[in-house]
SERO-564686 format. One record per residue (C-alpha): residue number from 1; x, y, z. Coordinates in nm, 3 decimals. Layout:
% SERO-564686
REC, NUM, X, Y, Z $
...
% end
This chain:
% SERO-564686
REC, 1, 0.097, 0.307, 0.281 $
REC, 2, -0.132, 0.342, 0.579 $
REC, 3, -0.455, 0.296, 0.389 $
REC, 4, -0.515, -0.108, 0.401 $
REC, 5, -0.353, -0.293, 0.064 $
REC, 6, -0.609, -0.496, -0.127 $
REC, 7, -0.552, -0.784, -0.298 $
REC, 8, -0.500, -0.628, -0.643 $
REC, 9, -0.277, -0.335, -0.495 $
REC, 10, -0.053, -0.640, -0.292 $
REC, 11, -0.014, -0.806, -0.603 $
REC, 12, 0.084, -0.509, -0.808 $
REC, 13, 0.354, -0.420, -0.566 $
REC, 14, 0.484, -0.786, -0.545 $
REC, 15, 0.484, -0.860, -0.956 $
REC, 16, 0.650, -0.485, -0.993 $
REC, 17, 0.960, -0.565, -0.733 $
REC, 18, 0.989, -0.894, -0.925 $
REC, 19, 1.045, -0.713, -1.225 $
REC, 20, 1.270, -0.456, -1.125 $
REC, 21, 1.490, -0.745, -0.909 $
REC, 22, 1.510, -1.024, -1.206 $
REC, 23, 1.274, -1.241, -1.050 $
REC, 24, 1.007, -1.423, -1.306 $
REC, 25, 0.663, -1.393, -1.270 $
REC, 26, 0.577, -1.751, -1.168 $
REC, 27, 0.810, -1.698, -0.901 $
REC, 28, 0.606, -1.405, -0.778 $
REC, 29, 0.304, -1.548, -0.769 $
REC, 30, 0.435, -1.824, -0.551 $
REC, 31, 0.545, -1.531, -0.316 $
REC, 32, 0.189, -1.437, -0.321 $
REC, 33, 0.042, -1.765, -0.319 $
REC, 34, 0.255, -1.767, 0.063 $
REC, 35, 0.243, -1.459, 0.184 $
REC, 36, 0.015, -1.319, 0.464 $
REC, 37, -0.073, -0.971, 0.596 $
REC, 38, 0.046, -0.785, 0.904 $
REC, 39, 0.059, -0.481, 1.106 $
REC, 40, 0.384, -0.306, 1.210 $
REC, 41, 0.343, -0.069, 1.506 $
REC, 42, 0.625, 0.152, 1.482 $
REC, 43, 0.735, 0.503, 1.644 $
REC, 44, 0.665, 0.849, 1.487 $
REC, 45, 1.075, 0.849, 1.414 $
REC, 46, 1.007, 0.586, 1.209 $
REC, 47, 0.735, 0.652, 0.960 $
REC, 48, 0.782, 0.870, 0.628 $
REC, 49, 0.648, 1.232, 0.570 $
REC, 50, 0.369, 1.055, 0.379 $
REC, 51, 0.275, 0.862, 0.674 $
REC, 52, 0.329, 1.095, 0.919 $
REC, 53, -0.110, 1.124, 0.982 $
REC, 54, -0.143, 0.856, 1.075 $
REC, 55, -0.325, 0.818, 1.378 $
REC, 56, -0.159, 0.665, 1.666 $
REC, 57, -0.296, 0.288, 1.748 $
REC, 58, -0.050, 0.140, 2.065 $
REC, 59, 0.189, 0.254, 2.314 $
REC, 60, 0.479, 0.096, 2.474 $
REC, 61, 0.492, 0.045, 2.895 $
REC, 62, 0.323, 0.254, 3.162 $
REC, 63, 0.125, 0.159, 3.394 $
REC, 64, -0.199, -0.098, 3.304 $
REC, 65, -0.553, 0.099, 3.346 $
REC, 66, -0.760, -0.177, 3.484 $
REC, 67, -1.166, -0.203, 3.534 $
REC, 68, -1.285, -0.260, 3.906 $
REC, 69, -1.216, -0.569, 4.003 $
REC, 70, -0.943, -0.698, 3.794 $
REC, 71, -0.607, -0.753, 3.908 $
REC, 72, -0.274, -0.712, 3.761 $
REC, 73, -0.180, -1.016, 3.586 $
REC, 74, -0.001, -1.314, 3.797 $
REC, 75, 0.334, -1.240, 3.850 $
REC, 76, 0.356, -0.863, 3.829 $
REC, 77, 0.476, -0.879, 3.457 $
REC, 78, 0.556, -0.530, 3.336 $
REC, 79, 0.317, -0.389, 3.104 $
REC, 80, 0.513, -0.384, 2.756 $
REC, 81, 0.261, -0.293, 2.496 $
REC, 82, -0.118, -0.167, 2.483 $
REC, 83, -0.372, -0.164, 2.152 $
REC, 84, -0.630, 0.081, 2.083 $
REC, 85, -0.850, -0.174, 1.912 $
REC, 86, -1.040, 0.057, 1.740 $
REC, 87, -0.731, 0.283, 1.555 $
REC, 88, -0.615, -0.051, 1.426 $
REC, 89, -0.668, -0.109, 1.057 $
REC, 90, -0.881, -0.464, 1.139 $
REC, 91, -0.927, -0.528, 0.736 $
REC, 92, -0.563, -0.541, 0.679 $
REC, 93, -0.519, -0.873, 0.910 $
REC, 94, -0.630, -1.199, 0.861 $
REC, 95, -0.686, -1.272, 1.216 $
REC, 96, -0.986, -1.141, 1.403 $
REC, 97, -0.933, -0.858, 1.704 $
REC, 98, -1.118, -0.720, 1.926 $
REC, 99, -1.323, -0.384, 1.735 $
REC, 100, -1.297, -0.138, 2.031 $
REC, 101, -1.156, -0.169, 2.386 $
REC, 102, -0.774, -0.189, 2.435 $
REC, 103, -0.555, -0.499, 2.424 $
REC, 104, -0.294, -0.530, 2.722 $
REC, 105, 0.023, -0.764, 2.688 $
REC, 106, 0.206, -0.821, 2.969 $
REC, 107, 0.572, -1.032, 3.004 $
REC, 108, 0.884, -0.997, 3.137 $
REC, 109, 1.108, -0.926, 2.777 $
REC, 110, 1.492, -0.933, 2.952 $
REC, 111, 1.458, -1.296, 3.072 $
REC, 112, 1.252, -1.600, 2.994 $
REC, 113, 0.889, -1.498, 3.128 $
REC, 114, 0.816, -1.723, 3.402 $
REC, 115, 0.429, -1.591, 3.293 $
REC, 116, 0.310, -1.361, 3.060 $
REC, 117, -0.058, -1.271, 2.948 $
REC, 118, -0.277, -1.068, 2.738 $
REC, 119, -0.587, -0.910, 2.852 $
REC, 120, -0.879, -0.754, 2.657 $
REC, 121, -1.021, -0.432, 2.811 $
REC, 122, -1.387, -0.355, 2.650 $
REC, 123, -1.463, -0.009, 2.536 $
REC, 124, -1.702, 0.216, 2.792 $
REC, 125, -1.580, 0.025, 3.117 $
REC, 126, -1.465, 0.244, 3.416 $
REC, 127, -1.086, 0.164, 3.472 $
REC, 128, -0.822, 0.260, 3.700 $
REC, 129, -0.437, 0.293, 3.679 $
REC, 130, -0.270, 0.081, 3.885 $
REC, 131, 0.031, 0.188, 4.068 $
REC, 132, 0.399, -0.001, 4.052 $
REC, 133, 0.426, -0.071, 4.424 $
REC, 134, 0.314, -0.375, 4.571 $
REC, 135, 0.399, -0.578, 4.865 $
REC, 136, 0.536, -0.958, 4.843 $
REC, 137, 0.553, -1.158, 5.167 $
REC, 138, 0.580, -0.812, 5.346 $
REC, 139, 0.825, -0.681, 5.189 $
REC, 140, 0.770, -0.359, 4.907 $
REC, 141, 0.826, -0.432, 4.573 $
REC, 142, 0.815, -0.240, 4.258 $
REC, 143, 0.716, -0.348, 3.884 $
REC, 144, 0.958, -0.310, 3.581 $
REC, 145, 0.746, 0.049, 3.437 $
REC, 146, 0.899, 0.090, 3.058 $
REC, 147, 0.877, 0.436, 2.882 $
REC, 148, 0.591, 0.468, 2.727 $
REC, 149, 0.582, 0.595, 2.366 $
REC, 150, 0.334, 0.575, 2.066 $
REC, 151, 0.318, 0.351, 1.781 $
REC, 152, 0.184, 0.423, 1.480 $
REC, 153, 0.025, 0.088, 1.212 $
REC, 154, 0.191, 0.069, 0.930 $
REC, 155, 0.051, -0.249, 0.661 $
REC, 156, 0.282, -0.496, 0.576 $
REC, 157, 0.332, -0.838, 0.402 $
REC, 158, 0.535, -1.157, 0.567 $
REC, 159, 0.621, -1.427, 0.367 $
REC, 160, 0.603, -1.803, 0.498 $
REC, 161, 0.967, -1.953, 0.506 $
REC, 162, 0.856, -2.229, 0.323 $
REC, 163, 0.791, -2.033, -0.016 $
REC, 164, 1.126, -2.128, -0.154 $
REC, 165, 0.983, -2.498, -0.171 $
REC, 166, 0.721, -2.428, -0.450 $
REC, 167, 0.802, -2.538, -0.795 $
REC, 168, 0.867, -2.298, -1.024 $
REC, 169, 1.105, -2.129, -0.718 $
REC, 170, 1.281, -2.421, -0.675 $
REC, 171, 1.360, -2.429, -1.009 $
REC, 172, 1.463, -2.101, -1.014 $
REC, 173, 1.672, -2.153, -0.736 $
REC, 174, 1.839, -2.444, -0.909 $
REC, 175, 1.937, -2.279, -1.196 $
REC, 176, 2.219, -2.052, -1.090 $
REC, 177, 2.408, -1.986, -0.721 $
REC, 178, 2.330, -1.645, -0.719 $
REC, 179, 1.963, -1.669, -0.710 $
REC, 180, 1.935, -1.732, -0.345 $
REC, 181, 2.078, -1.331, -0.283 $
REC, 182, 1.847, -1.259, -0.543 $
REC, 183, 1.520, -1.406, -0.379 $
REC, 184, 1.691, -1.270, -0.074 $
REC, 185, 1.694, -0.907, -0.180 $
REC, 186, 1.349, -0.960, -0.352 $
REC, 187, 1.200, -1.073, 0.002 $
REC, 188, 1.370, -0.798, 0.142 $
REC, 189, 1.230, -0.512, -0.122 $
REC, 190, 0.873, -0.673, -0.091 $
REC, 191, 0.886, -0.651, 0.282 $
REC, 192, 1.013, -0.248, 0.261 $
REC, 193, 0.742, -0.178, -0.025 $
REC, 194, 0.466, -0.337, 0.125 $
REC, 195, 0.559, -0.104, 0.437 $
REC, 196, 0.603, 0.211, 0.234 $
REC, 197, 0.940, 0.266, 0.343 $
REC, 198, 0.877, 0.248, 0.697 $
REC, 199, 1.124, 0.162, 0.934 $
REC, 200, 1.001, -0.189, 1.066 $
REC, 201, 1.298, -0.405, 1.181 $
REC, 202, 1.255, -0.429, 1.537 $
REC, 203, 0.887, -0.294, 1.530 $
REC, 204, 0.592, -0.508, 1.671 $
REC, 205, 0.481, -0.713, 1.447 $
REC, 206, 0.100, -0.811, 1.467 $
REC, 207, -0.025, -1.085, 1.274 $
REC, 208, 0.124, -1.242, 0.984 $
REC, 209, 0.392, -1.526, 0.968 $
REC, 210, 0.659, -1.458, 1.266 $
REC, 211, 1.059, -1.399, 1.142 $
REC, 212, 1.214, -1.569, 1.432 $
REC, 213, 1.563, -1.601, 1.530 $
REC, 214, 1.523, -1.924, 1.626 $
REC, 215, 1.241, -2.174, 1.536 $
REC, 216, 0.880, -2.034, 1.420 $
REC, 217, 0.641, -2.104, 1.706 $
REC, 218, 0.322, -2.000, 1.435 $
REC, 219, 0.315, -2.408, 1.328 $
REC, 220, 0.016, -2.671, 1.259 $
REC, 221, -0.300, -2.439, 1.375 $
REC, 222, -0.069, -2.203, 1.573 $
REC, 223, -0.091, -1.832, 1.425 $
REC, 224, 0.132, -1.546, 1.527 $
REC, 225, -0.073, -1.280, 1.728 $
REC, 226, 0.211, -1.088, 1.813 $
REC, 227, 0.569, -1.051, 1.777 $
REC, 228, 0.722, -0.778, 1.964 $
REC, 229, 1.126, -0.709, 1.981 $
REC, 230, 1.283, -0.613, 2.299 $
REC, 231, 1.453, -0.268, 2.149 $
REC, 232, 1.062, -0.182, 2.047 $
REC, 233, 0.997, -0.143, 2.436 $
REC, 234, 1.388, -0.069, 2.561 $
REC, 235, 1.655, 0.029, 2.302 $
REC, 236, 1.893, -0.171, 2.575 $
REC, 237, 1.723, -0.519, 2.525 $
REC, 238, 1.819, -0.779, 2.251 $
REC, 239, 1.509, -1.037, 2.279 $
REC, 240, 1.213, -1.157, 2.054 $
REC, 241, 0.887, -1.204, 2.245 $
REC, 242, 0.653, -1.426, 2.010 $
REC, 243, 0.284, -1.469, 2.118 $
REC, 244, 0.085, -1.737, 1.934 $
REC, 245, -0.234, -1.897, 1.956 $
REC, 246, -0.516, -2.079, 1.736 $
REC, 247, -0.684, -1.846, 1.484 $
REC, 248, -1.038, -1.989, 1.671 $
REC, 249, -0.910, -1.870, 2.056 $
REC, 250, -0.738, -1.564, 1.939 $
REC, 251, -1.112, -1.410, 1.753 $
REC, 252, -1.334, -1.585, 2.053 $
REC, 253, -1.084, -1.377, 2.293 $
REC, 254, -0.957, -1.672, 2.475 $
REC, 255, -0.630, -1.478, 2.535 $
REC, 256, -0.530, -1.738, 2.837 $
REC, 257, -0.424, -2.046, 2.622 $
REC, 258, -0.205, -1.831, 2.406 $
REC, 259, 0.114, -1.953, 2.404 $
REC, 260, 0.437, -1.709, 2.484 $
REC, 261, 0.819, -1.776, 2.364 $
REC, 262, 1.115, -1.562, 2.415 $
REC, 263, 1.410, -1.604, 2.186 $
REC, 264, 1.720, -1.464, 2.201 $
% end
């Protein structure tokens, strides 16, 4: 499903996988009633023939392309993921991106970034690709370049991990032991359906609620921007890098107070 979902095809999908998994309608609707949108960005290996024209929107690593005058990022994070604004689907999200330009996220995803940072590059603006090899203090260094390889968007649906708490789920719940691995594998099937059978588990994840390993950083007015998994950038690297911010910085493009956490 690379078109955008609507509200009526979201709900569809959701009330259908209730059906088919034993769950009651009032349940799904408190699903719905908690769920938000998101974007995966996943590899070509991972979409379905269906999906496969899609057009690509991101890459993993390289080396940033930079308009005059702007540095690299303090610290010499590696580059780990870039946007093309414009090949996003913007009306799936409920957050508000940039419309053209590219979005650069920088952070160090083997250890706990010591500083990490996203920078918007407008459309039209002559840029440059800056090179890996710098000095420090005299001496030559060289920044952490990751293989770069396209990502695809792929809609998807995130549920909040409070949903459980609503009435007529908690009742459900109540009722017999063996409805939590039901709601589990109904989560699950809405999740994969709302993808259209994409492969999305260690994707990036834009928008939406966040699936941590640990605690959710998206609390209070904190929204998940981004959510990107080590093995999404190197197959080799276990980690969870989880960007959030405040819905009003992250559409007025105040990228420096987001807020970074790695989890592992």
């Amino acid at each position: 499903m690379i078109a955008d979902m609507t509200t009526a095809i979201v709900q569809e999908l959701v009330l259908r996988t209730a059906e088919k998994r034993g769950v009651p309608e009032a349940v799904a609707q408190e699903l719905l009633a908690d769920s938000r949108p998101c974007l995966h960005l996943v590899p070509f290996e991972g979409l379905t023939p269906a999906q496969q024209q899609a057009r690509p929107a991101a890459h993993t690593g390289g080396l940033p392309c930079l308009p005059d005058g702007v540095d690299w990022p303090d610290g010499r994070r590696p580059l780990v993921l870039t946007i093309d604004c414009a090949a996003l689907p913007r009306e799936t999200l409920d957050i508000e991106l940039p419309p053209d330009g590219s979005l650069l996220f920088f952070a160090a995803i083997e250890y706990e970034p010591e500083s990490s940072a996203v920078l918007h590059v407008p459309a039209g603006l002559r840029t440059t690709q800056r090179s890996a090899a710098y000095e420090l203090d005299g001496e030559p260094e060289q920044v952490r370049v990751y293989q770069a390889d396209v990502l695809y968007p792929v809609p998807g649906l995130t549920v909040s991990p409070d949903w459980r708490d609503a009435p007529a789920t908690s009742a459900f719940l109540d009722s017999d032991a063996d409805h939590d691995d039901i709601l589990d594998d109904f989560e699950d099937s809405v999740r994969d359906a709302a993808a259209g059978g994409a492969s999305h588990g260690v994707a990036v994840q834009l928008g939406g609620f966040s699936r941590p390993w640990q605690s959710a950083p998206d609390e209070g007015d904190l929204v998940l921007l981004a959510q990107i998994h080590g093995q999404s950038i190197d197959r080799h690297v276990y980690t969870q890098t989880l960007i959030v911010g405040t819905r009003e910085d992250i559409a007025a493009r105040r990228y420096e107070a987001l807020e970074f956490e790695q989890q592992v």
